[in-house]
N, C-alpha and C positions, 0 to 999 in steps of 0.2 A: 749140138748146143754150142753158142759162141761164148768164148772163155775171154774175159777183159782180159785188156795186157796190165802187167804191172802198173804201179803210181808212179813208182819210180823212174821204166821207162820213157813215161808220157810225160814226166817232168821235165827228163831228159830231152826230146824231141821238142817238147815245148819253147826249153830255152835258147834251143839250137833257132827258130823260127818257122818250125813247122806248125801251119794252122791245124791241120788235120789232128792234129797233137792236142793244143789248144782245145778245138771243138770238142773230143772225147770228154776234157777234164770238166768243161762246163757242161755236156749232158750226164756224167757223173755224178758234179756236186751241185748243179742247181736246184734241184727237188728239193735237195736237203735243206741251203742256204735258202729258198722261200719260207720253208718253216723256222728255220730259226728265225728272218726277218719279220716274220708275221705273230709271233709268240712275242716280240717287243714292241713291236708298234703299236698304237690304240687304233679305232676305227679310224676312217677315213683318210691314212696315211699309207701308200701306195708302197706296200712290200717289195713289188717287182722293181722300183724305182731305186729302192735301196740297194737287192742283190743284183741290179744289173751294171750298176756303179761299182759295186764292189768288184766285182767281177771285173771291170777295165781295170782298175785301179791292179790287180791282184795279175792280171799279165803285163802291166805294165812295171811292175816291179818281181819277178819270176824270179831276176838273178837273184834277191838278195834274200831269199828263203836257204839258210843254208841246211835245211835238217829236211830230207823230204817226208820222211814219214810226219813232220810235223803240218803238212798242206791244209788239213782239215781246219785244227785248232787255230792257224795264220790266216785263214779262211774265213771262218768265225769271227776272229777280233776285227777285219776288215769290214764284215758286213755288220756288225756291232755299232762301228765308230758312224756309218753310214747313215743306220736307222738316228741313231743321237743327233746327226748333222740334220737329217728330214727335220728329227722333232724341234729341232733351235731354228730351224727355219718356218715352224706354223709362225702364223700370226700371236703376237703375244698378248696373253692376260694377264690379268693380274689374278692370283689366289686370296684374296681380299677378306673373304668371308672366313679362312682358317684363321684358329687362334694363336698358328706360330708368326705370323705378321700380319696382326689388325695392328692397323696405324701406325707400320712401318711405314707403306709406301702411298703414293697420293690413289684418291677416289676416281673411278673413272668417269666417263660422259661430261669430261669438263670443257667451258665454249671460250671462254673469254680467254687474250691473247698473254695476258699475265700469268694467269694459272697456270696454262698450257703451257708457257715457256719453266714454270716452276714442277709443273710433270716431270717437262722432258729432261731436267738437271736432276732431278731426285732417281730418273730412272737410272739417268748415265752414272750417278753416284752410287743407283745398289747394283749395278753393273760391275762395276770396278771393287766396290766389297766384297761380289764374287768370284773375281778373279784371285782376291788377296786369301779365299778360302784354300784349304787343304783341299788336293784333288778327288781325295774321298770323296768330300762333303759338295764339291763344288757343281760335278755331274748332278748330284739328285736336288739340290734348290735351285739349279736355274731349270729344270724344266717342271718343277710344282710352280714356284713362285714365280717365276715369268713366263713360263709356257703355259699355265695352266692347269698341267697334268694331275690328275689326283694321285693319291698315294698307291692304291693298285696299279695304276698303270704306270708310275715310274717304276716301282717293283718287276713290273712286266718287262717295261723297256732294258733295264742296267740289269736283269736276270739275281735280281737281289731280293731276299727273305721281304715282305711288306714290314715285318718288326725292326729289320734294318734298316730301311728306307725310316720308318716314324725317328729310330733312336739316330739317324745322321744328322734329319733334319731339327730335331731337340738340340742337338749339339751345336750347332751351325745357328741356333738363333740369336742366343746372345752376342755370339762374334757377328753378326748382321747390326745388331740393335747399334753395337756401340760403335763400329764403323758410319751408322747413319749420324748417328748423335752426334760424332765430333762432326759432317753436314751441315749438320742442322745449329752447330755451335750449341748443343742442349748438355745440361749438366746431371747426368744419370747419378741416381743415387745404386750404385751396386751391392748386391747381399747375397752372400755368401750362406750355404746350408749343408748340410748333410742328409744321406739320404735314410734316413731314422724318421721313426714316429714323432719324439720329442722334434723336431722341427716340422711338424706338420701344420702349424699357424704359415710357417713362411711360402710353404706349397701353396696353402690353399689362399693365401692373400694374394700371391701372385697370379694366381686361376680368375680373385674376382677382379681384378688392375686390369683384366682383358680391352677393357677398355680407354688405356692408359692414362686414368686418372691422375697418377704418379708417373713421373722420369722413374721408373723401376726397371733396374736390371738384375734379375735374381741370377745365382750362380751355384750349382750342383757340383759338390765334389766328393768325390772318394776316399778322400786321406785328409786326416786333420792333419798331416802335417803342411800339407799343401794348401789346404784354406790357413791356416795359422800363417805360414806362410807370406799368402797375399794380404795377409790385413795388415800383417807387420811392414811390407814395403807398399804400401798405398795403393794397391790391385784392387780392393775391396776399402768402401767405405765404414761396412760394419759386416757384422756376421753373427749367426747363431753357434756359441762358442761354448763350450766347457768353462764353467769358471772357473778352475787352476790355468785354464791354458789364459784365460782373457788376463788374469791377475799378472802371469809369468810374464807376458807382452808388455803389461802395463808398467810392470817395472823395471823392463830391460830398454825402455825409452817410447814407448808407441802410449802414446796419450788416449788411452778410453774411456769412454762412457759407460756405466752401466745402465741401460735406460729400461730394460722390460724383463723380466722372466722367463725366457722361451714355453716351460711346460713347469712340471713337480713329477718326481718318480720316473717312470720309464724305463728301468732298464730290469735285466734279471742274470742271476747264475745257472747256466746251464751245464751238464755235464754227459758226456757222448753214452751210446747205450753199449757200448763195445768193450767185454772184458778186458782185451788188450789195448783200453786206450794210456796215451803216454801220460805221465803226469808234471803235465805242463797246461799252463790254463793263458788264455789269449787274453788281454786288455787293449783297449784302444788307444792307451800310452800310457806312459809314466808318469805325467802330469796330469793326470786325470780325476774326474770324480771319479771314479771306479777304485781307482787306487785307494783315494782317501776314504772308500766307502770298505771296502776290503780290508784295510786296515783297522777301520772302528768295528765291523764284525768279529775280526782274531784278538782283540782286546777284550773285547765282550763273550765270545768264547774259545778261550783260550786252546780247548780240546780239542778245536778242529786242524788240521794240518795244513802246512806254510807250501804251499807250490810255488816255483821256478815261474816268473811269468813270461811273455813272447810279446810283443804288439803287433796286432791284428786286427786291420778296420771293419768296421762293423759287417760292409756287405761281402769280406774276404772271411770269415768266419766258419762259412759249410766249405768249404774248399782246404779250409786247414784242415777243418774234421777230417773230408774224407780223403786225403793226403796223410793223416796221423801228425799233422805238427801237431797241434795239441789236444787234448784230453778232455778240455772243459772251455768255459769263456764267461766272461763277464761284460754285456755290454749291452746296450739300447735295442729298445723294441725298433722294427717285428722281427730282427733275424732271431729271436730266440723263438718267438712263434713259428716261425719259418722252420726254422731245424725238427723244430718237436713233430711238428705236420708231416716233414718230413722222414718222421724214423730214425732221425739222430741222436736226438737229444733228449735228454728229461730236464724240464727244469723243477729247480730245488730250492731257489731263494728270491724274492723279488727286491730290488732296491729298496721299495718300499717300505718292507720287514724289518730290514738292515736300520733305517731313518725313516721314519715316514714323512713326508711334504718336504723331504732334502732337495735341498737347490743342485742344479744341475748345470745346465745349459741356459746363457742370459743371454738377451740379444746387447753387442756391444759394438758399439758406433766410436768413431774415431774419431777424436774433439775436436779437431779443425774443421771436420765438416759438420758435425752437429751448432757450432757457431757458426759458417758461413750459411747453412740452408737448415736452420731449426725449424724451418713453418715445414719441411721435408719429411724429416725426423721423426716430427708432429702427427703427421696424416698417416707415415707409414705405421706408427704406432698403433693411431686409430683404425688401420684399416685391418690391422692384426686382430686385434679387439672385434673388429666385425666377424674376421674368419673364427675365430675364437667360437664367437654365438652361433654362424652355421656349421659349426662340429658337433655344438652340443643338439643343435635342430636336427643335425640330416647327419649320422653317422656313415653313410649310402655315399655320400657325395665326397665328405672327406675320403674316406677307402678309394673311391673311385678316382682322386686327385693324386692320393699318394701311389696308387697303383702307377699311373701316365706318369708322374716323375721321377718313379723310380725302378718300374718295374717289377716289382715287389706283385703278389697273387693279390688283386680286390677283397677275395675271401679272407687272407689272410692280416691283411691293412684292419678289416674290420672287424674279424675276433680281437686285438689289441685294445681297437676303443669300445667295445662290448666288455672284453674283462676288467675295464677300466684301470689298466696295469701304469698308465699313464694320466694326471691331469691337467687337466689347462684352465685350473680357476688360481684366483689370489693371484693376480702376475705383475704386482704395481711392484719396484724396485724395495725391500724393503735391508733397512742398515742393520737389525739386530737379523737377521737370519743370515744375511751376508756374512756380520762379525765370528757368527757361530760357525758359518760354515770355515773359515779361512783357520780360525785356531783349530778346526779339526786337521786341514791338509798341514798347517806347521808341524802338529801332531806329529802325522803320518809321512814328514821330512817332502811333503810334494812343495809346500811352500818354505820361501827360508823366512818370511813376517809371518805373525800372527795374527797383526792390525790390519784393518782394511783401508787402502793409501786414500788419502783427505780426498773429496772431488770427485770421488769413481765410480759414489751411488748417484746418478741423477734421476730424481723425480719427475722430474716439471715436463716431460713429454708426456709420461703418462699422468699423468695429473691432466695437463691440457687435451689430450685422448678423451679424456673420459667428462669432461666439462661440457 
């Protein structure tokens, strides 16, 4: 029985210049390196082409492997970067037909020598957008969206989950959009969301903009301090906001609009099902309706007991739980359907119970641009209003929108608008509900006015919406 010689000494012999050396390592590792080549590539793109390039590449740089036992995995990434160089060298297509860039980039089968010249600058311009991408993101959209590739098979090629490949290239689109925009000299109306039910008008309006009706650039964030954030330094034109947080901006110098209603109700109190849970209860901030909502329930019963609270964003919530930061939580659907599905939680009070039809989350536009681009404003309102009326048509479709933007279970998107734990009707600005809600948060020390500041309620988008 012939017994190979060590890796190590055929590394050794290797670097010294011994082919014989050499040849062993490639009837070793070649077998292996076609299959990994061949597990990323899609059809048609010649495996052996890849690991036999690698392969040069890989004695001609011997010396600078310093760890032998690491040959294999050095091996690997070489014949990796190879298959990637094949696939950036097919012929390029465009991905045209997905909804992460319809009407980013130009149409193809174009003849005439003007167009053609306006192809080839649009192309060189989302070229260089993808260079200005983060390296994550930057590998998986140039070979969907210029090469082609579908999303199974850039999964295949970059050896990446298919659910990480969809959530890169989610991530990577807006940062496309608005690198083309400034191209294109177009002036994107940006909007900011959360990934909650109560903004589920903003998912689903930006689902039917598919065909970019609107300069709409929507934006998903995690932390309301970070949307608050960018709408207070001009990141964001407007946003689906809490209104303590939209008020607190507005008085600290950020000129808003109140133009629409996001939703009514939506949120709930839940508490872990675990004897030893701590008693501490999560909110999504201190400035919050939940706050001033919490507050009018321990007025109203006064028997119940005052917990310690933490701020914790809505989709960080199962993670406190089952880490023990806290005990309970108070905050926007579906993560409190989410926890309960999952065996966490009970819930025990809905927003609702607490106020019923309490304002929440109002869409709030920033006055310089609601005056520079009101016919914008305008249409986003009414397009809102549309998504509005297919939530109340196709519950099936909303779930299925909210699930792709947020990751959130389908089934569970759509037990929310089945229990109807949230509404989306009455969403025209109105100034006595406003007034009531702001004297509750003064109440409740979230606000330091009780008056609502002159100019903040605007009607006239949604009035012209609905005309």
């Amino acid at each position: 029985m012939t017994t190979r010689p060590p890796l190590a000494a055929l590394l050794d012999k290797a670097r010294a210049g011994d082919a014989t050396a050499w040849q062993g390592l490639v009837e070793r590792f070649r077998p292996w390196a076609l299959r990994q080549a061949r597990r990323r590539l899609p059809p048609g793109l010649p495996a052996e082409d890849a690991v036999q390039e690698a392969l040069l590449i890989a004695c001609s740089k011997l010396g600078d492997l310093r760890e032998d036992q690491a040959f294999p995995s050095w091996l690997a990434a070489i014949v990796n970067s190879q298959c990637l160089r094949l696939m950036n060298a097919r012929r390029p297509e465009l991905s045209l037909d997905e909804a992460e860039v319809r009407g980013l980039l130009p149409a193809r089968g174009v003849t005439d020598p003007e167009t053609a010249l306006c192809t080839r600058e649009m192309l060189a311009a989302f070229d260089a957008a993808l260079e200005d991408l983060p390296g994550r993101l930057r590998d998986v959209c140039r070979l969907h969206f210029r090469r082609g590739l579908s999303v199974p098979e850039v999964a295949q090629a970059c050896a990446l989950p298919e659910g990480t490949v969809k959530k890169r290239l989610f991530t990577a689109r807006p940062l496309l959009q608005e690198r083309l925009a400034r191209f294109r000299c177009e002036d994107l109306f940006r909007v900011g969301y959360m990934p909650v039910s109560d903004h589920l008008l903003a998912m689903c309006a930006d689902h039917l903009n598919q065909a970019r009706a609107l300069p709409l650039l929507s934006r998903r964030y995690l932390s309301w301090a970070a949307l608050t954030r960018d709408l207070e330094r001009g990141r964001l034109d407007a946003a689906f906001i809490m209104t303590p947080l939209a008020l607190d901006l507005h008085g600290r110098g950020t000129p808003l609009l109140y133009v629409l209603d996001g939703h009514h109700d939506g949120s709930a109190i839940s508490v872990a099902r675990s004897e030893d849970r701590p008693w501490r209860m999560g909110l999504p901030g201190q400035t919050s309706t939940h706050s001033v909502l919490l507050h009018h329930l321990l007025q109203e019963r006064p028997e119940l007991p005052l917990l310690p609270t933490v701020v914790v964003n809505p989709s960080a919530v199962a993670g406190s739980l089952r880490q023990n930061e806290i005990g309970s939580f108070f905050c926007a659907e579906p993560w409190s359907a989410k926890c309960r599905c999952e065996g966490l939680t009970d819930r025990v009070l809905l927003s609702r119970d607490i106020l019923p039809g309490h304002l929440c989350c109002i869409l709030a536009v920033r006055r310089e641009f609601a005056q520079r681009r009101g016919q914008v404003v305008a249409d986003y309102v009414r397009l809102l209003l549309s998504a509005r009326d297919r939530v109340r048509r196709d519950p099936a479709f909303a779930a299925g929108v909210q699930s792709a933007r947020t990751g959130i279970d389908r089934d569970i998107a759509r037990l929310v608008l089945e229990e109807r734990t949230v509404s989306f009707e009455d969403l025209e600005p109105d100034t006595g509900r406003m007034a009531s809600f702001t004297r509750l948060a003064h109440a409740a020390g979230v606000l330091p006015d009780p008056g609502v500041p002159e100019g903040f309620v605007c009607k006239d988008f949604a009035l012209q919406a609905s005309a």
